[in-house]
N, C-alpha and C positions, 0 to 999 in steps of 0.2 A: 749192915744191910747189903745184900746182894746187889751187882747191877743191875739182874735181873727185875728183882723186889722197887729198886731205884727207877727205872724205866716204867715198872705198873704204877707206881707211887704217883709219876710227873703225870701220869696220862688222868690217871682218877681226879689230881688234882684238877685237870684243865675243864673234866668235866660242869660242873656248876657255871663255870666261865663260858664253855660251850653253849650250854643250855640258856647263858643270860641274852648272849650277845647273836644268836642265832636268827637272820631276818632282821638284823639293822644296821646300820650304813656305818662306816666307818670311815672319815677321809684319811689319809695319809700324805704329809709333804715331805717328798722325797728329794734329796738335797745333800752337797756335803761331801765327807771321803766315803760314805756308805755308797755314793753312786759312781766314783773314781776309783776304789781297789773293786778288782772282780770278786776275791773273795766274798766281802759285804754283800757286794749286787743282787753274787749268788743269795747267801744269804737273807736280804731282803726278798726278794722274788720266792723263796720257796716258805718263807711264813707267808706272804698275799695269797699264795697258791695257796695252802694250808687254810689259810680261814676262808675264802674262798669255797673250799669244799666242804669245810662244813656247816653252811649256808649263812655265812657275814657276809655283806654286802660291803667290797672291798673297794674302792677310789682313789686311786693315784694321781696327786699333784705332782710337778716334778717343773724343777729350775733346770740350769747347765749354763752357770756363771761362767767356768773354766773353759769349756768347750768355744764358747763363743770365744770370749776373750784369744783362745788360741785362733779360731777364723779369721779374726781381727789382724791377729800377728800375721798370720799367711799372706794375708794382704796388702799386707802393711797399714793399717788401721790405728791409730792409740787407741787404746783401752782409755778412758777417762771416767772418775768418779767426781760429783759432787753431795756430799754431806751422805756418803757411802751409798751411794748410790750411782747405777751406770749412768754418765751422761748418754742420750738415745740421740744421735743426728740420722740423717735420712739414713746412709749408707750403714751405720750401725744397725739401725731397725730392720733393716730390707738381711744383714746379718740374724741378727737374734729370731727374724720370723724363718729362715731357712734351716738355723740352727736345731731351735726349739722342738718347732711344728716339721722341719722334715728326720734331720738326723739323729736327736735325740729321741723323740718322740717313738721312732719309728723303730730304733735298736732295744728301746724298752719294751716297746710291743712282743716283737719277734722273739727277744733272749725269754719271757714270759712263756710266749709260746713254744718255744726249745723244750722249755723244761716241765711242758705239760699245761700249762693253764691255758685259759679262753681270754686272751686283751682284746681289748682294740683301742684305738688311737684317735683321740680325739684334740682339736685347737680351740682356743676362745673364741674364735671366728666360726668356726663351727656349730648350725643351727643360735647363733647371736649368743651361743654359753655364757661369753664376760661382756659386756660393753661396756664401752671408759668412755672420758674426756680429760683431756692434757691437765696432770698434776699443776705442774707449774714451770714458764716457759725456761727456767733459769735449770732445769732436768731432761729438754728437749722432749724426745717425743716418749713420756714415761708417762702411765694413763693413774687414773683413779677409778674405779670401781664405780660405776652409776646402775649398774642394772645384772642380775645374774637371770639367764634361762635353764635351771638343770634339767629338761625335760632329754634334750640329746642324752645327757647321763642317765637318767633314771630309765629311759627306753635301753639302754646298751643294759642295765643289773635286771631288768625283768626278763632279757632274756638271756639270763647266765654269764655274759662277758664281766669281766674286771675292765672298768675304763681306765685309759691312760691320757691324764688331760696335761696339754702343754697350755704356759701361761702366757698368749697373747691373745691381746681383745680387741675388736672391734671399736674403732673411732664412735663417736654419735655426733660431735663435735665438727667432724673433718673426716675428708676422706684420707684415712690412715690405718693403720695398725699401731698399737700402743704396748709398749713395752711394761709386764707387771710385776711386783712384786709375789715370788711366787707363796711365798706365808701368808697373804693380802687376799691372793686368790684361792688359797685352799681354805683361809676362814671364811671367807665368803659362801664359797660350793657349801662347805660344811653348814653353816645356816639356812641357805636355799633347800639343800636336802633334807633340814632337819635330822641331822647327824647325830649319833648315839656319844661320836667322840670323833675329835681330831688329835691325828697323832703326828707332832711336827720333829723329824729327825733331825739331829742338828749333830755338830762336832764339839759340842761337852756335855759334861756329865747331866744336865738340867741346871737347874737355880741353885746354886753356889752361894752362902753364905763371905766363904773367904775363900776369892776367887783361884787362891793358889793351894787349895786345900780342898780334897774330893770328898775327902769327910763330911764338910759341910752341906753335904747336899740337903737341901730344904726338900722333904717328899711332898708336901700338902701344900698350896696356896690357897685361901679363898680371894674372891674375885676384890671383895674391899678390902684385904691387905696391899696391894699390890701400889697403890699411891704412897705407902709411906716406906714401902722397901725402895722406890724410886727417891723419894727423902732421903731417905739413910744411905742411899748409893752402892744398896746388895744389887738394886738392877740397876745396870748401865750401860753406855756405847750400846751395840744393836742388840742387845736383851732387851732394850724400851719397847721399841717397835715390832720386834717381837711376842711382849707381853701382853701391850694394846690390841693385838687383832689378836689374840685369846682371851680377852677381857669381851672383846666386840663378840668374838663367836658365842660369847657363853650366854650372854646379852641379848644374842639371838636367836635363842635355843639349844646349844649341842650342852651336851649335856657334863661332857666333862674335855678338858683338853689337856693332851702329855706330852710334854717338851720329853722328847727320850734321844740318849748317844746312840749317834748312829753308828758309829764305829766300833759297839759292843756288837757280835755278829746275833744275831734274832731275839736283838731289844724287845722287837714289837711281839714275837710271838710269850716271853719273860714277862712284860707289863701287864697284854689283856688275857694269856691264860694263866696264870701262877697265882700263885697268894705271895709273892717275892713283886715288890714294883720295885723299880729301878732308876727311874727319871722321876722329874715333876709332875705333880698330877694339880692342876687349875680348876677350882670348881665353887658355886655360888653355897654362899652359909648354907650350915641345913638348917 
């Protein structure tokens, strides 16, 4: 076959994918070396762009572990984890909301808009999107989830923008900002909006049978397998928590969730246009 032949081949195939997915929301948790090599970035952003235009409703969640963790340095800050997780003290938080909500947030925007799409930037604080109350005091100020408002989001896709939501939320609790977990937060959005799918970028292959072995890659979980792969210890370390808020999302509507490498360059456009998936795909018995 020709490239030529090759190139009509890929486009025909995307169509039926086109035609399913056109007009429903897709969240995205953006995360990982996809959002630390430019290459990726690039990558990433011009599949958003891409479904984007052909009228998917596109939603970027987005962490910046790294990023902070380097402010910390600057300042001479420790980085601290409990049970993989940042420990949050005041000056960390007063950190992670500068980091998130201005600098990251706001280089994702713009590099979006460089390269042609409509973002805009949005924080958990914004129009009350996330509201928490402290996990628990021994993680400082890291919040839990009590309340989502997607209305700020679903106002920014009615009128054409791609949102880019950073994950910090509002106290209910206290007067604070609360530090979230951003997989936590984009299953979340994903339910509130009644999401067609959540697609969580990560840095491996999906679900791994033998974790040292890519072969293994598990493509299908249904949602009741997923306690006995935690048995068996196919899921472990932070694949648990992981798998649990794509258990919850699916629990609360989306319809399917795809653990995809982020560091294949346009995972996401390979998963939902191709008849070729790639990652794990999460989804309730039929």
């Amino acid at each position: 076959m020709s490239s030529h032949e090759q190139q009509a081949q890929t486009l025909i195939e995307a169509l039926p994918y086109i035609q399913k997915f056109t007009g429903k929301t897709i969240v995205v948790k953006y995360g990982g070396n996809a959002m630390i090599s430019d290459t990726l970035r690039r990558a990433v952003m011009s599949d958003i762009i891409l479904l984007n235009l052909v009228g998917i409703r596109v939603v970027v969640v987005h962490g910046g572990g790294p990023e902070i963790s380097a402010m910390l340095k600057m300042i001479g800050h420790e980085s601290r984890f409990v049970d993989g997780l940042r420990y949050t003290d005041v000056t960390t938080m007063d950190i992670v909301q500068a980091v998130l909500c201005g600098k990251v947030n706001k280089d994702l925007v713009s590099q979006l808009n460089r390269l042609g799409g409509r973002a805009i930037g949005l924080c958990g604080m914004d129009g009350q999107l996330f509201q928490a109350e402290q996990l628990d005091e021994k993680y400082g100020l890291v919040g839990k989830i009590t309340g989502v408002n997607p209305d700020p989001v679903k106002n920014a896709l009615e009128n054409g923008y791609i949102p880019i939501v950073s994950t910090v939320a509002q106290g209910v609790d206290d007067d604070t900002a609360y530090n979230i977990n951003a997989d936590t937060a984009a299953a979340k959005l994903a339910e509130a909006l009644r999401a067609e799918k959540l697609i969580l970028l990560t840095d491996v292959r999906g679900l791994l049978r033998d974790p040292k072995d890519d072969d293994t890659l598990i493509h299908v979980v249904h949602t009741y397998e997923v306690p006995a792969l935690v048995a068996e210890g196919v899921i472990s370390g932070g694949m648990i928590p992981k798998m649990e808020c794509c258990v919850d999302a699916i629990a609360g509507g989306v319809d399917r969730v795809h653990i995809l490498d982020g560091r294949i360059p346009h995972s996401i456009l390979i998963e939902l246009l191709s008849d070729q998936g790639i990652g794990t795909m999460l989804k309730k018995e039929n």
